[in-house]
C-alpha positions as CSV (number, residue, x, y, z in Angstrom):
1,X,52.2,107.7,58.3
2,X,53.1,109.7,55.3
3,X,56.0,108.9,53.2
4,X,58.7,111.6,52.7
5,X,60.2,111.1,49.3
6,X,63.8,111.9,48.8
7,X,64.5,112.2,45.4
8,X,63.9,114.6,42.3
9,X,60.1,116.4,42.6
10,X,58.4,114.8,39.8
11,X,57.6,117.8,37.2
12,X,54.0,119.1,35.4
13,X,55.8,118.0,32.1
14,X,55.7,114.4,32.4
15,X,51.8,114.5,33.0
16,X,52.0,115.0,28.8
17,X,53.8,112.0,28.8
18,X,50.9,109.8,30.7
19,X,47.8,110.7,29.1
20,X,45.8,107.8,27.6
21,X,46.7,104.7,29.4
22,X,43.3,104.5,31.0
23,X,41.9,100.9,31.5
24,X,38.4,100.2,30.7
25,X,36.3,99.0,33.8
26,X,35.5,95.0,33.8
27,X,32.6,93.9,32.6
28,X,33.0,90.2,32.4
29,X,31.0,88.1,35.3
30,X,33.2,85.6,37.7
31,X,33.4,85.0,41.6
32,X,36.3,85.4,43.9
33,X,39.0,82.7,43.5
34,X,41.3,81.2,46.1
35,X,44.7,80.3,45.0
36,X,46.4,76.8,44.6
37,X,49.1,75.3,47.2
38,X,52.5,76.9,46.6
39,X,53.8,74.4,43.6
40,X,56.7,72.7,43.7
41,X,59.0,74.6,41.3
42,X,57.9,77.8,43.4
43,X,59.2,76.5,46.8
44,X,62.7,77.4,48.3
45,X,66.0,77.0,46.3
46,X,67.7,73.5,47.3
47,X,71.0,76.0,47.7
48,X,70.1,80.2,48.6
49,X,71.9,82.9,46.6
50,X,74.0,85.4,48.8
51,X,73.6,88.2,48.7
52,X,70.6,87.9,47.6
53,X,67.7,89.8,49.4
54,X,66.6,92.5,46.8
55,X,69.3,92.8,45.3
56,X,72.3,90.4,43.4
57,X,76.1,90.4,43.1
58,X,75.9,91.1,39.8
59,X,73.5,94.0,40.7
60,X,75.8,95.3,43.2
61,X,78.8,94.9,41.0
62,X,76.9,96.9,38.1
63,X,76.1,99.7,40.5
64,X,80.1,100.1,42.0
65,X,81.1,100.2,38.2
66,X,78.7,102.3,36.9
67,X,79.6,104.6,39.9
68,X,83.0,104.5,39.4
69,X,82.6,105.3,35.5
70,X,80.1,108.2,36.4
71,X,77.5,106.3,34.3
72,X,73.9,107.3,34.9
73,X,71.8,106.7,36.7
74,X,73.9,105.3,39.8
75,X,76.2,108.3,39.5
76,X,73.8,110.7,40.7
77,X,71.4,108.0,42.7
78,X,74.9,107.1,44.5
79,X,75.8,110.8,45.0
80,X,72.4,111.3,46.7
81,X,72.6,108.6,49.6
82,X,76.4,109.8,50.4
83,X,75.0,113.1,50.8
84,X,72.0,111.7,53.6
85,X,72.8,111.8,57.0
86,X,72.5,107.9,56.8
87,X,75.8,107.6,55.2
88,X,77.4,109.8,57.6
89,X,80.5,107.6,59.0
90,X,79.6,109.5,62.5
91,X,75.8,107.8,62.8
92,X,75.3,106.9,65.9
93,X,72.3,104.0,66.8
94,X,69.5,104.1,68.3
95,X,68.8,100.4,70.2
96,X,66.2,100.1,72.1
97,X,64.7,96.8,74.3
98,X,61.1,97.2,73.7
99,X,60.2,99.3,70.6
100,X,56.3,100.8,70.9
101,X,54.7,101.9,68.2
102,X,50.7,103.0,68.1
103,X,48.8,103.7,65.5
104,X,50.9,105.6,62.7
105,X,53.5,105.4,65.0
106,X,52.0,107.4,67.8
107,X,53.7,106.9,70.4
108,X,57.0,106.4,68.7
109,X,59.3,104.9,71.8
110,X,61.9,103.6,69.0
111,X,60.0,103.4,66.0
112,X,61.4,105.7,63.7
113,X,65.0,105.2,65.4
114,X,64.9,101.4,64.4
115,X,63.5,102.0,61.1
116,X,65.9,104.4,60.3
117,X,68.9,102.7,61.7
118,X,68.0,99.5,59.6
119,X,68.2,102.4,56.6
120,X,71.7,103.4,57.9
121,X,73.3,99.9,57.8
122,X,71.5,99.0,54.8
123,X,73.3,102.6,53.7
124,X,77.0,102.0,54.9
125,X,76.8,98.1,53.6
126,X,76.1,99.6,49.7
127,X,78.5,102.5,50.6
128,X,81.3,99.8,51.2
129,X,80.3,97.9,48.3
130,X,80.8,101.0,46.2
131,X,84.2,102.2,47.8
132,X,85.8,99.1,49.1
133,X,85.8,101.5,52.6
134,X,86.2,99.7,55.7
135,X,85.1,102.4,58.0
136,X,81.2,101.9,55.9
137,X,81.6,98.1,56.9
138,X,82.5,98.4,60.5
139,X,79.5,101.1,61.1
140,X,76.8,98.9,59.4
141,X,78.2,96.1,62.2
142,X,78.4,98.7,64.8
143,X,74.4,99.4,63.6
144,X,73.7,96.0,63.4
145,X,75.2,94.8,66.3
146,X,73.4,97.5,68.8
147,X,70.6,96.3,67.8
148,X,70.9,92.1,68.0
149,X,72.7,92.9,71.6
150,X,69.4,94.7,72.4
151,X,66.0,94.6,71.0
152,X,63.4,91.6,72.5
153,X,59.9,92.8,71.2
154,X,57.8,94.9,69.9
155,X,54.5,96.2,71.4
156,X,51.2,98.1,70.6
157,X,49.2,98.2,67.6
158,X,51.3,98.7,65.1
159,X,54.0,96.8,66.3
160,X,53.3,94.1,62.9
161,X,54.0,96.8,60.8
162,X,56.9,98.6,62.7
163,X,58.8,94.7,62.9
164,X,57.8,94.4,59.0
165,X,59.4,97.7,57.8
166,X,62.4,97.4,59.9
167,X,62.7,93.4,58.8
168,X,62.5,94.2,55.2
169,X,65.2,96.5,55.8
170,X,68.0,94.6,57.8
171,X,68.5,91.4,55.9
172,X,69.2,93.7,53.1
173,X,72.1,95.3,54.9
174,X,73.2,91.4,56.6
175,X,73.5,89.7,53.0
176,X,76.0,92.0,52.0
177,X,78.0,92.4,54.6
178,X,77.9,88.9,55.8
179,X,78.7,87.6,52.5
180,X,81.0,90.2,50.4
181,X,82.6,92.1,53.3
182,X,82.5,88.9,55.3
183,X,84.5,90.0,58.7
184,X,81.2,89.9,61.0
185,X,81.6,87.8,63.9
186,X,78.2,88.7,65.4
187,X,76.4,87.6,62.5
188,X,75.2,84.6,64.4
189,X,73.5,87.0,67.0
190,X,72.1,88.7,64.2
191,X,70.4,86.1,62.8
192,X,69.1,84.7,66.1
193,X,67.4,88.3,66.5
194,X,65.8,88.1,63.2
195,X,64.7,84.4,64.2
196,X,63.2,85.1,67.7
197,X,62.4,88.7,67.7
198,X,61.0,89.5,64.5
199,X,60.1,86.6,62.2
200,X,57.6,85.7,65.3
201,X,55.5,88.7,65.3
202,X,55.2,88.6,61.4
203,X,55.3,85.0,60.1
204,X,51.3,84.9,60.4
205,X,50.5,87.5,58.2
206,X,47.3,90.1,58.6
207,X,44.1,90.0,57.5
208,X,44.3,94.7,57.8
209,X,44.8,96.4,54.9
210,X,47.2,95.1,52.4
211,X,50.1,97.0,52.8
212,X,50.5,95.2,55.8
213,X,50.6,91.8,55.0
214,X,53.1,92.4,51.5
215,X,55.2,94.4,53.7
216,X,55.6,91.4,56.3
217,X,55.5,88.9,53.1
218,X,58.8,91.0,52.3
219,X,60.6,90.7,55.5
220,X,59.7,86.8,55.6
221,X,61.0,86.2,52.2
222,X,64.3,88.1,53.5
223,X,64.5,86.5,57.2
224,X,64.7,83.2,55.0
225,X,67.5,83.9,52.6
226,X,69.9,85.6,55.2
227,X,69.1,82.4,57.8
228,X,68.9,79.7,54.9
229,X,66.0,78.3,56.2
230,X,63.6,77.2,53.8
231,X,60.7,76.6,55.6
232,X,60.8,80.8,56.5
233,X,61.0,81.2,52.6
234,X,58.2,78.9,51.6
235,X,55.7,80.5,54.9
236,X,56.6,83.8,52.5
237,X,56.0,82.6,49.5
238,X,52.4,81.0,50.6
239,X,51.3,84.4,52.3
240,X,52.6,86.1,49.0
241,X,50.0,83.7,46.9
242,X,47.7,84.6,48.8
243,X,47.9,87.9,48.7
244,X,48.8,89.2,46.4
245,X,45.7,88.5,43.7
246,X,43.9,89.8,46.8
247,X,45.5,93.8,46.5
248,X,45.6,94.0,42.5
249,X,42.6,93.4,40.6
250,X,42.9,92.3,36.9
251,X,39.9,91.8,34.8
252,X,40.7,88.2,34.9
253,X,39.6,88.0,38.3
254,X,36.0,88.4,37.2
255,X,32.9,90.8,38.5
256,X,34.8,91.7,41.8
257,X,38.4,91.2,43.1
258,X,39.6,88.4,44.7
259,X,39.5,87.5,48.3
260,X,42.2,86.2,50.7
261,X,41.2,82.8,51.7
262,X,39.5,82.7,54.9
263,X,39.4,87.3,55.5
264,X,35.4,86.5,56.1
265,X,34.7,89.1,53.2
266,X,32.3,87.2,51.1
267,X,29.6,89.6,50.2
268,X,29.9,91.8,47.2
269,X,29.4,94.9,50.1
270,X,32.2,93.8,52.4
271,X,34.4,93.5,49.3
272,X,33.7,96.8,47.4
273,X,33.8,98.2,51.4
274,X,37.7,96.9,51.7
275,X,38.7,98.2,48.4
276,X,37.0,101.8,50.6
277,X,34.0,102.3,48.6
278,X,35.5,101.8,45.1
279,X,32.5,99.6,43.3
280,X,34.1,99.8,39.5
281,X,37.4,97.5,38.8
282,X,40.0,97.6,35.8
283,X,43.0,96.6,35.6
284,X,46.0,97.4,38.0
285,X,43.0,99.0,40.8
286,X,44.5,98.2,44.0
287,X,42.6,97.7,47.4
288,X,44.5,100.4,48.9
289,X,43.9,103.2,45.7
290,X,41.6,105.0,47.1
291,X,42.6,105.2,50.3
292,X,45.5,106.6,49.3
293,X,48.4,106.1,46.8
294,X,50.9,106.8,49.6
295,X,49.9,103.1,51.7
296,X,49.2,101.7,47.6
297,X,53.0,102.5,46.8
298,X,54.2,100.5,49.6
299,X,52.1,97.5,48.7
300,X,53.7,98.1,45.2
301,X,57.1,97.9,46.8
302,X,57.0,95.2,48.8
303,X,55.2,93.1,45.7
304,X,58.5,94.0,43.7
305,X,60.9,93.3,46.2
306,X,59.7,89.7,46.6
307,X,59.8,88.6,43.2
308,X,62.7,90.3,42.9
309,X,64.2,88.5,45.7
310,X,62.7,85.0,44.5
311,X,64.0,86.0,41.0
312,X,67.4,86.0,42.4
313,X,66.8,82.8,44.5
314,X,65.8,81.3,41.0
315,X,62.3,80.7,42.0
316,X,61.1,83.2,39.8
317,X,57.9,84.7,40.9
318,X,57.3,87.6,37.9
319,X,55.8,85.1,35.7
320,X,53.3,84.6,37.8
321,X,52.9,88.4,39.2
322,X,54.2,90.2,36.8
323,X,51.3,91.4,35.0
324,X,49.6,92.5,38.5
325,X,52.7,94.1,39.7
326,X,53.0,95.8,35.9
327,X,49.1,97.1,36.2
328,X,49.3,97.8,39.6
329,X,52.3,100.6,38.4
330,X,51.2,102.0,34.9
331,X,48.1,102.5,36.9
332,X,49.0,104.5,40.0
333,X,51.5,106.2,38.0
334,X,49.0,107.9,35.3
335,X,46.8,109.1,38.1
336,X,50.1,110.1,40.0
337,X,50.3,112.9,37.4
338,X,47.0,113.1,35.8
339,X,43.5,113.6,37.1
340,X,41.4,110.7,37.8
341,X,38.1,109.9,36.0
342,X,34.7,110.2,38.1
343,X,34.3,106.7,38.4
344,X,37.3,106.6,40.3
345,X,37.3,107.3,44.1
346,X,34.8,109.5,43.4
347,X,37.1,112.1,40.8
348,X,39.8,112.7,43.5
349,X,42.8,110.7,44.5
350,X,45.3,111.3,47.4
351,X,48.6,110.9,45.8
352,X,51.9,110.4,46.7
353,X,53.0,107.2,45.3
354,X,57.0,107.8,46.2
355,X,59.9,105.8,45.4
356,X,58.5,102.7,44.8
357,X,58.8,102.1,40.4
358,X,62.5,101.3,40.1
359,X,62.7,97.5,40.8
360,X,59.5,96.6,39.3
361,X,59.8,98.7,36.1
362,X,63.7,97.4,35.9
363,X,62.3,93.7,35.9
364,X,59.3,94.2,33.9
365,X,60.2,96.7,31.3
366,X,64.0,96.2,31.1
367,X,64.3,92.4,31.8
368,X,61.1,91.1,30.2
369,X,60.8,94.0,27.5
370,X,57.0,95.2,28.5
371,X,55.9,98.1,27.4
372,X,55.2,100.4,30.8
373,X,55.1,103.7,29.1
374,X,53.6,105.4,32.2
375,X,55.6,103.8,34.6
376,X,58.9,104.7,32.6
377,X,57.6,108.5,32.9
378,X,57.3,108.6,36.1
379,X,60.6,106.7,37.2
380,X,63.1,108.7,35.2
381,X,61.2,111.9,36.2
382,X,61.5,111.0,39.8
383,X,65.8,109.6,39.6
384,X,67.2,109.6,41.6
385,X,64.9,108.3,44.0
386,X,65.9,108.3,47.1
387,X,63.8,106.8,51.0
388,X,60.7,107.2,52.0
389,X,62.6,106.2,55.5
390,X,60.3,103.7,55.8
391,X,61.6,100.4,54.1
392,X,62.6,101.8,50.4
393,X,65.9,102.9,49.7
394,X,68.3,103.9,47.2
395,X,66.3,101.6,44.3
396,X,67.8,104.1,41.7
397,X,71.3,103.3,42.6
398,X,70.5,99.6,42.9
399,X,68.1,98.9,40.2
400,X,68.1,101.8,37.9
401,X,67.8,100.5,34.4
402,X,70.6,97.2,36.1
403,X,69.0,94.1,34.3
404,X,72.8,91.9,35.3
């Protein structure tokens, strides 16, 4: 499924802007690595932070004053999600018993309604957080609570990935209005959904491509905080370990990328076949590139969001990841713009990146003070960025240059 990216068309100009970061390929030999047991200082928090999936209190308080003052660039990010028909105070949602979802969501009984529906709530919960609005509040419930009085599985093949996308999305929506707006007496059910229904399906990872397992690494991590249970955190944190050094090769790694313990790739052919025929590695290569940049940029996204989310649990996991998640986006966003070398996936890329930059680039550039050139192009070319009405939304608003 192709992303549809709601926010400002990224221009010619910037390509100007991107030339020359291009990473030499590895020549240095090593073998694939497996990595260590989650330590101790990275486990879960003895006390979580709420709200804190994705985004903090200080975040959100940044964004309603920079709103309120007009301040770039939450002003225009902000006045982009009121204008969706998510924020519409008239949404109506879409529960469903049994969502089925094939491959790239064909058949669709549900998938894009619960997807999108988790978008709306996530939508009204930042739109009360901005106004103070009661009406935003009570329809995030409304949202929320159509859906925990309803939904019991998910079914067909991409049901992993349908739960993952719409799990990244509700905790995001439940932290806030659970514990800023607080008036939510069906939280309880809420949480029990997220607990029976969707942590089950998810909570053992995949061995597809990566995309998969980050995005379900990125609903874990957020099933966890909103239900304070540490044990959900930690199961996200060890799948995020693991995978992570597995999607975004540094030269570090050695000859070839690294392998997920126990994905039965082993041979130098079954490796260079799941990156999809890409035999030459740099820096910031993911295994997704050249498949396409569109499945890449929601790897990317779901990499940030979870150290992002552990940095507000104060398990900070950017000093680990940081440099792969950093790579990973100066990367993909020079050949975003610019035309790929012939070693490359052969000279041609399929691009499409989307909204993916903000929280990465905000943490790693504006936080930590690296220099992401390429990546800082691209992001303010692209503000506000908007949904891919998949799992990412609104990082602009959220995120955008926000380092409280």
């Amino acid at each position: 499924m192709r992303s549809r990216f709601l926010g400002s068309t990224l221009i010619a100009a910037v390509g100007g802007l991107l030339a020359g970061l291009l990473a030499l390929p590895a020549s240095a030999a090593g073998t694939s690595a497996a990595p260590d047991a989650v330590p101790a200082s990275q486990a879960a928090p003895a006390t979580f932070t709420h709200p804190g999936v994705g985004v903090s209190r200080a975040q959100l308080d940044t964004m309603r004053n920079r709103v309120d003052a007009g301040t770039a660039p939450q002003a225009a990010a902000y006045s982009q999600m009121k204008a969706s028909r998510y924020a519409s105070l008239s949404y109506t949602p879409h529960p469903r018993a049994v969502v089925e979802c094939g491959s790239y969501s064909n058949p669709d009984y549900g998938c894009t309604d619960e997807r999108e529906d988790a978008i709306a709530a996530y939508t009204h919960a930042l739109a009360w957080y901005v106004t103070r609005d009661p009406a935003h509040a009570t329809k995030a419930i409304q949202i929320m609570d159509a859906w925990s009085a309803t939904v019991r599985d998910h079914t067909n093949s991409n049901a992993p990935l349908q739960t993952a996308w719409a799990a990244s999305t509700w905790p995001k929506a439940a932290e806030i209005i659970k514990h800023a707006y607080g008036n939510w007496p069906g939280s309880g059910r809420f949480g029990t959904m997220l607990r029976d229904v969707y942590y089950p399906e998810i909570r053992n990872g995949s061995d597809s491509n990566g995309n998969w397992e980050l995005s379900m690494t990125q609903a874990i991590i957020g099933i966890g905080v909103f239900l304070d249970d540490k044990g959900i955190y930690d199961r996200a944190v060890s799948l995020y370990r693991n995978r992570v050094p597995a999607f975004v090769y540094l030269t570090s790694d050695g000859a070839l990328p690294r392998t997920k313990p126990g994905d039965g790739r082993d041979t130098r052919d079954e490796i260079i076949g799941y990156w999809h025929n890409q035999s030459t590695f740099v820096n910031g290569l993911a295994q997704e590139t050249c498949r396409d940049f569109v499945h890449t940029g929601y790897g990317i996204a779901a990499m940030s969001q979870v150290a992002e989310t552990s940095r507000i649990q104060g398990q900070d996991l950017y000093p680990e990841f940081g440099e792969r998640i950093r790579h990973a986006l100066g990367f993909h966003a020079t050949y975003e713009l610019n035309s790929p070398p012939a070693w490359l996936c052969g000279g041609s890329v399929n691009r499409g990146l989307g909204p993916v930059t903000e929280v990465g680039y905000n943490a790693l550039h504006n936080r930590l003070g690296n220099a992401m050139s390429n990546t800082e192009a691209y992001t303010r070319a692209g503000r506000p960025m908007g949904t891919n009405n998949l799992f990412v939304a609104w990082e602009t608003l959220t995120h955008g240059d926000n380092v409280s």
